[in-house]
N, C-alpha and C positions, 0 to 999 in steps of 0.2 A: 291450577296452582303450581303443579310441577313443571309447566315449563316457561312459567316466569320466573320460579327460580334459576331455572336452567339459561335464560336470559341475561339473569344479572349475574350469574356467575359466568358467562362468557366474556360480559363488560368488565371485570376485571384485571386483566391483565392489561385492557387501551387504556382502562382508565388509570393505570398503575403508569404506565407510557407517557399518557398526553398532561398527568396530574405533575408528572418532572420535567417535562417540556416545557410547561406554563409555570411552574414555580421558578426554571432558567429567566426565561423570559421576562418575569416581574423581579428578577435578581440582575437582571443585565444591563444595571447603569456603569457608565464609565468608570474603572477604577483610574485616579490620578497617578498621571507615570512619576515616578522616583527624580528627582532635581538634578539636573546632569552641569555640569558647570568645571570652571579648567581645562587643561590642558588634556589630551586623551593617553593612558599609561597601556590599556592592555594591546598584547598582539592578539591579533585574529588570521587562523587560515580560513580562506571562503572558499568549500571544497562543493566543485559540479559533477557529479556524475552524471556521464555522457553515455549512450547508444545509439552509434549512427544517428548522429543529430549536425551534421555538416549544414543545412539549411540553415540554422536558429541560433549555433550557441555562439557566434560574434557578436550578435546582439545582444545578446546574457551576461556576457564577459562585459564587452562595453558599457552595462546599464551598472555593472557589480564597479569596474574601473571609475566610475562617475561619481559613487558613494563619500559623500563628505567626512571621511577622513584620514586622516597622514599617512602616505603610501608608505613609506616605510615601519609601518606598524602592521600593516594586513598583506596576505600573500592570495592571489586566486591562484588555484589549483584545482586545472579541470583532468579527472579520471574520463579517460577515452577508455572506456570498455567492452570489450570486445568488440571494435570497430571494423567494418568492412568498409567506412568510407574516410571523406576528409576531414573527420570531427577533430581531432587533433593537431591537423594544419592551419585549419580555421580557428580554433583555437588559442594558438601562439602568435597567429597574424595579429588576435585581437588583443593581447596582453598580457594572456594568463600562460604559468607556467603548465605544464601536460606530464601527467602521469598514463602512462602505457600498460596494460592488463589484458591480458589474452588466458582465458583459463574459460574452454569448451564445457569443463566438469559441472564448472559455478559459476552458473551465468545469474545474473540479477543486481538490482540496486543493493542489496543489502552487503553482496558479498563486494562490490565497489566500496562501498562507504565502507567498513571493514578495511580493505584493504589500504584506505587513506587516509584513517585517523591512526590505524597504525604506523603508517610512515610520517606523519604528523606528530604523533608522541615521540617516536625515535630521532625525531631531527630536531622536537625540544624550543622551535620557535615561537611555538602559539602558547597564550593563555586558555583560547579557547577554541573553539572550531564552530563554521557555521556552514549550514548546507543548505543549496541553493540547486534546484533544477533546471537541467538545462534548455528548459522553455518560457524561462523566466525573465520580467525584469523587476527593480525592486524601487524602493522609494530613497532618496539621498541618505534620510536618518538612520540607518537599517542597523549600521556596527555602532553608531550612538546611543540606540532605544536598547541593545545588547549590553553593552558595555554598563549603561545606567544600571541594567537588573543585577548583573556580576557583582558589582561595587554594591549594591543592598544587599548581598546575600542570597544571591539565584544560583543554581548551579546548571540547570536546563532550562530555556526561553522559547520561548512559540512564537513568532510574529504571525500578525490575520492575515490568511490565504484569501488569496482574491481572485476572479476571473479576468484575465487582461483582453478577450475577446467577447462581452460581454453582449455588444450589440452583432454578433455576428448570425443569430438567426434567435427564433423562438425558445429553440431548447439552450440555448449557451445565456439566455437574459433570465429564463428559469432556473439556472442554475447560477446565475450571480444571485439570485434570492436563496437558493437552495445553499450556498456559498457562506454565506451573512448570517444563515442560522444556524451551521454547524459549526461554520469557523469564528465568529463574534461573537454570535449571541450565548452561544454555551461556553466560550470561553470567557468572557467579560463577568458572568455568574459565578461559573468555578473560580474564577482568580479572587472574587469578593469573599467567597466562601474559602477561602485560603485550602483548596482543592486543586487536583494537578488538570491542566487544560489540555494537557494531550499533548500528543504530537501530530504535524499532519503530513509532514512528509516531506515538505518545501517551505524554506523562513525556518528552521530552528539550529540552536545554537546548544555547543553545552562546552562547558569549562573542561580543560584540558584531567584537572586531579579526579573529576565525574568517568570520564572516560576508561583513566586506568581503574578504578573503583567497579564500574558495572562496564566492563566490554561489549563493544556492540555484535553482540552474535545473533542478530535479528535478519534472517532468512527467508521468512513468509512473506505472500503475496500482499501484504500491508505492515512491513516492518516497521515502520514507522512507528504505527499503536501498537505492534509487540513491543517496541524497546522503551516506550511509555511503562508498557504494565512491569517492567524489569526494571526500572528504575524505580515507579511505586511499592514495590514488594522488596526492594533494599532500603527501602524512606525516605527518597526524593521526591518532589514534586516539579510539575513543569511551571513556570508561572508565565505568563503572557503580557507581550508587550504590543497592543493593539494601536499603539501611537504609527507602530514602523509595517509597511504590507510590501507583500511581494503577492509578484501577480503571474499566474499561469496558464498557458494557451489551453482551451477543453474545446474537445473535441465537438464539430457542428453538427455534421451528418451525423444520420441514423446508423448505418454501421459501423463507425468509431466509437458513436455512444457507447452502442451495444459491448463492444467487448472491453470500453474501458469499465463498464457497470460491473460488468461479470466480474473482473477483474475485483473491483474495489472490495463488491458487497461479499461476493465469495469467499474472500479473504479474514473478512471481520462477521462473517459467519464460523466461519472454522476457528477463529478466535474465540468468541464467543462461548461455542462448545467446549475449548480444553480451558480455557481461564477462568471463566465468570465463576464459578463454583467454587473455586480455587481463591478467587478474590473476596469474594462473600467471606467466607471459613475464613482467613486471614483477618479481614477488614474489623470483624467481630469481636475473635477473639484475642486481637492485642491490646483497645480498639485502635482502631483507623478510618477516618472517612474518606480518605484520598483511597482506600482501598474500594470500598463500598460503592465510593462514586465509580469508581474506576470500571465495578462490574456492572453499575446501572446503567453508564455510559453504553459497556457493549449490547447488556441487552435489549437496550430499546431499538426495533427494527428501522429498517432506512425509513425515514418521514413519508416515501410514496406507498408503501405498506401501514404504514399507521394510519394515511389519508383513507387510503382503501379501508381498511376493519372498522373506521370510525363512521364513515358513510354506509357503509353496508348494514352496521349493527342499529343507527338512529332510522334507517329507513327499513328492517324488517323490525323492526322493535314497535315503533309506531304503524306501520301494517297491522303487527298482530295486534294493537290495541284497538285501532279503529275499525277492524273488520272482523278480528277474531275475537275478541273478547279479552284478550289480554288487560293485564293491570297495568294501571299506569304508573306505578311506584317502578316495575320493567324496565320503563324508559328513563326514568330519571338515570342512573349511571351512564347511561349512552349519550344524554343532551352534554351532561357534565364532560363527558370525553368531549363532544363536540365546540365548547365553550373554550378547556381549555388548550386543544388545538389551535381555534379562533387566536387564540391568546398570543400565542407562539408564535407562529405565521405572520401576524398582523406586526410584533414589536420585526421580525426580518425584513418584513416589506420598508417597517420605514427606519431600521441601519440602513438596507443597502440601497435609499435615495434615489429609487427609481421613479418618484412622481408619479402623475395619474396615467402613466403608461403602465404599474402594476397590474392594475385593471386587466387594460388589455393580453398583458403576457397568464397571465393566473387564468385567464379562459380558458388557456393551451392545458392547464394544470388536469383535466380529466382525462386527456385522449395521453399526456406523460405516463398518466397514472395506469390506463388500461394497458399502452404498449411495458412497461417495468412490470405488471404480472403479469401479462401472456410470456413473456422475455422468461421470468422466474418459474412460472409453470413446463414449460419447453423438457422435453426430457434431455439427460445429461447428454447423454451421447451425440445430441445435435444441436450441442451447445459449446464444444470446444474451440478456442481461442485461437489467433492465426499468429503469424509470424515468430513463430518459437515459444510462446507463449502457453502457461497451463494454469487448472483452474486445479481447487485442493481436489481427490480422490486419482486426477489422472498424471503418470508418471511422462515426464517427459527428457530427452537428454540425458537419462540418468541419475538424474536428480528427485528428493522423496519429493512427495506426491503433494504438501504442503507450501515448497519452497516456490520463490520466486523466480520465472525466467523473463530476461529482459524483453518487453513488449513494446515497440514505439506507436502508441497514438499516431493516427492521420492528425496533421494541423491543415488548421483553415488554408484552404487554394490548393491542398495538395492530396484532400481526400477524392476516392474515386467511389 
């Protein structure tokens, strides 16, 4: 008896996970975008921060130059930051104006974007600001799907983050699905649920009087979700414009994966610990559900962790009832976790329109799943980041042990 209790109260907390995953999922029909019509009024600066990105970001600038609307209304402005190559020539060749940033101390994207939304408030051009990375290309409607939210009363936007190399191997088409359920499918829910969608780092936009109101002093190795939960806890919400995508190169090989994972999950772990708790208490006692969401959002662990607890728990659960005597009331919380998984998963697979090649790539889904925890099991020490790079607890450069330092991704053709 005592360790079918001990069972179901382990299913607990996936089933607490996979019961939010799956009510996203059954919440994640299309919310209709806002009616855009006339002439276009607001300025936009479209600002790239750059790290030794001289291969890619002509291309970026070029796809941003292409965007259908009045050039005299939007400025690109790529931040070369801390550059050791030609990202800044390359840069100007392709149309955008170049901001120049050399600071050894603060290296990282956040202290970029920082430092060019405040030259962007001081120069008084823009209505709003949009950031775009520099491995990016985007879709023509990008400053129209922005502009539309503005004009209804948005003050921070998310466009859906997409993978632009999707068929470039097994793990880059796993992660256009993996893609579609963090960046669509839970933001199409939250946005129904008049909830903030988040930030993801690449495609968002926030109105210039947002900016001076919450400054972005977002540092961490996923500023992006910090400066989400910093606009939720002043009473903003993100809302999302999933009409308009920008799409970003992810990494093929196994060892780009590897450190861009570290990199991500790392970062919205250390989150996790100093906010969730933080957001709760708040969320409650004002109330708030953009707070609430905010802190379900972080705690529920990356989907290849929740894959794992869920299969682990529905196949020793049902071992110990068919061999050990276990009850079978045991296993009911663990099918339900597995159900509403199912649930999750299946509305991803068919946003991100991969046909019955799903099939084939979701085979790869167990040997992802084993390599992402042996990766997260790895002791710390033998897990530090390359190229300047750090993960939260280790100091690098000088900098606390939390912040960001610029790490560039291998892109396809150039990993080794």
């Amino acid at each position: 008896m005592a360790l079918n209790v001990v069972t179901v109260l382990l299913a607990l907390p996936v089933v607490a996970w996979t019961g939010y995953l799956a009510a996203l999922a059954l919440l994640s029909r299309e919310v209709a975008a806002p009616r855009t019509g006339g002439p276009a009024r607001l300025r936009f600066d479209v600002i790239v921060p750059a790290h030794d990105e001289q291969l890619g970001i002509a291309a970026t600038v070029k796809s941003l130059v292409g965007v259908e609307y009045p050039a005299e209304l939007r400025r690109i402005i790529v931040v070369a930051d801390n550059c050791a190559d030609a990202t800044a020539e390359r840069a100007a060749e392709a149309g955008a104006s170049v901001l120049l940033r050399a600071d050894p101390s603060k290296r990282g994207k956040g202290y970029a974007l920082a430092f060019a939304f405040e030259r962007s408030l001081a120069e008084g051009f823009a209505d709003a600001v949009v950031v775009v990375d520099a491995d990016t290309t985007v879709t023509p409607n990008l400053l129209r799907a922005f502009e539309a939210r503005f004009a209804a009363g948005a003050s921070a936007v998310q466009a859906e983050y997409g993978v632009a190399n999707r068929n470039a191997s097994w793990r880059t088409r796993l992660m256009h699905i993996g893609f579609t359920l963090f960046h669509d499918v839970r933001s199409r829910a939250r946005e129904r649920l008049g909830v903030s969608t988040g930030l993801r780092g690449n495609g968002m936009a926030f109105a210039t009087p947002l900016l001076r109101e919450v400054p972005h002093e977002a540092f961490s190795l996923v500023e992006d979700v910090e400066y989400g939960i910093r606009l939720g806890l002043a009473g903003h919400r993100v809302h999302y414009a999933g009409e308009a995508r920008v799409f970003g190169q992810m990494a093929a090989s196994e060892q780009a994966s590897r450190s861009q994972r570290r990199r991500w999950e790392g970062g919205r772990g250390a989150l996790a610990r100093r906010h969730a708790g933080k957001l709760i208490a708040a969320g409650v006692s004002r109330p708030s559900l953009v707070l609430v969401d905010l802190a379900a959002d972080l705690l529920v662990p990356p989907l290849t962790y929740v894959a794992f607890a869920t299969a682990a728990g529905v196949a020793a659960a049902a071992g110990w009832m068919l061999f050990g005597g276990g009850a079978w009331w045991a296993l009911v919380p663990w099918c339900a976790s597995f159900v509403g998984f199912g649930i999750y998963v299946a509305r991803g697979v068919w946003l991100a329109k991969v046909g019955p090649r799903a099939i084939v790539d979701l085979m790869w889904a167990p040997v992802y799943m084993v390599w992402k925890v042996a990766l997260a099991l790895r002791p710390r020490s033998t897990r530090a980041s390359t190229k300047g790079g750090g993960l939260p607890g280790k100091v690098q450069g000088g900098a606390p042990a939390d912040e960001e330092e610029w790490v560039r991704t291998a892109r396809e053709g150039e990993e080794r």
